[in-house]
C-alpha positions in Angstrom: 0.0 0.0 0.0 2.1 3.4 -1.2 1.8 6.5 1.1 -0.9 8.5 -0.6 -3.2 5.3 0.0 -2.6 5.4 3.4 -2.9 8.7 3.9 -6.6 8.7 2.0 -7.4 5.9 4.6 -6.4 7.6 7.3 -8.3 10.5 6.5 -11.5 9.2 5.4 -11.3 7.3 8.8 -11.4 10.8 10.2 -13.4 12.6 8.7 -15.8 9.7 8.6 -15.9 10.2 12.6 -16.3 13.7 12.0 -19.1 13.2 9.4 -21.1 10.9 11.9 -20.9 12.9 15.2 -22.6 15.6 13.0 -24.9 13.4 11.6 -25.6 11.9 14.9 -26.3 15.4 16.6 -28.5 16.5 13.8 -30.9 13.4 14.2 -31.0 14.2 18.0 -29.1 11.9 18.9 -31.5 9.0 17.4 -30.1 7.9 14.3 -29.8 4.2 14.3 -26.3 2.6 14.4 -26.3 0.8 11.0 -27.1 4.3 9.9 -24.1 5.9 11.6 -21.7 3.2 10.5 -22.5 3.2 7.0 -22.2 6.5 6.7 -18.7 6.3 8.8 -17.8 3.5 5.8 -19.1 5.7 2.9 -16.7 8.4 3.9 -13.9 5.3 4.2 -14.3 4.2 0.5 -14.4 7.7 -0.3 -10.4 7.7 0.7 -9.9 4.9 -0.8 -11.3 6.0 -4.1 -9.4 9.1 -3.8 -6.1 7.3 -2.6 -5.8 5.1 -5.7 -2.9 6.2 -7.7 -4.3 8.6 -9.9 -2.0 10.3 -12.6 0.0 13.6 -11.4 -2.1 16.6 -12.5 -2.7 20.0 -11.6 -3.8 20.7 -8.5 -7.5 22.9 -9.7 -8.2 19.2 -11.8 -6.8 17.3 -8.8 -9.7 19.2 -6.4 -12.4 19.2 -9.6 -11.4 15.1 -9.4 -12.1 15.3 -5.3 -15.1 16.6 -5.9 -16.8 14.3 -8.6 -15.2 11.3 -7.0 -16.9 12.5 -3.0 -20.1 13.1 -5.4 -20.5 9.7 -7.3 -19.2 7.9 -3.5 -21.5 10.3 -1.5 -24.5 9.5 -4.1 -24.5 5.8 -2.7 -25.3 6.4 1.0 -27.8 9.4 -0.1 -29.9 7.1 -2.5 -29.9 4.3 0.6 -31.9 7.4 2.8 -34.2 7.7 0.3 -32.5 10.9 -0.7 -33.6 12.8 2.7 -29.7 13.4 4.2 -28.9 16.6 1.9 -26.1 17.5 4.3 -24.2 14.2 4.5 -24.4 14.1 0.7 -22.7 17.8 0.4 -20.7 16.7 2.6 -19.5 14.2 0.8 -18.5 16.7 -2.2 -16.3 18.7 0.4 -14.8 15.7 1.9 -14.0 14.4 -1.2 -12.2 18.0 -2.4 -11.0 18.2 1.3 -8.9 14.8 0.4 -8.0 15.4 -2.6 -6.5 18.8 -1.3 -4.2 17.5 1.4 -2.9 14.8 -1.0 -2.2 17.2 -3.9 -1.1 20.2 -1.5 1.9 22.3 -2.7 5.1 20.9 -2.2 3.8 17.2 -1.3 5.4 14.1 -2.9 3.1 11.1 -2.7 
């Protein structure tokens, strides 16, 4: 596993747990636990979909690629709520550009 992999991981393990506590506090602190943990994995594959080894490119594409990648990963766990969690599926758009943007940040060799 190379270093940008693990780094993805790592981070969609963390934001992950940051995505949940706000989902978690938003339902009032009801939402079921299969809910919470397949949200926590949605944001999981989402760093591993952004930590495969994608060609070098420039950091604006690099973010646009974030983006479209948190979209089409985020789109999975929206459809499964019947398309009611608008918030976790933006989310997922940031999170995925949020990625992509410590992974691609200046001066960063992965």
């Amino acid at each position: 596993m190379n270093k940008r992999m693990k780094e993805a991981l790592i981070g969609g393990v963390l934001l992950g747990l940051l995505c949940v506590a706000g989902a978690y506090v938003r339902s009032g602190f009801t939402a079921s636990p299969q809910i919470i943990f397949s949200l926590w994995y949605n944001r999981v594959i989402l760093g591993l979909v952004i930590g495969a080894p994608w060609t070098a490119t420039v950091r604006k594409k690099a973010l646009l690629r974030g983006a479209l990648f948190g979209l089409l990963v985020s789109f999975a766990f929206y459809s499964s709520t019947g398309f009611q969690d608008h918030v976790s599926f933006i989310a997922g758009i940031f999170y995925g550009v949020i990625l992509e943007g410590w992974l691609s940040r200046p001066g960063k060799q992965l």
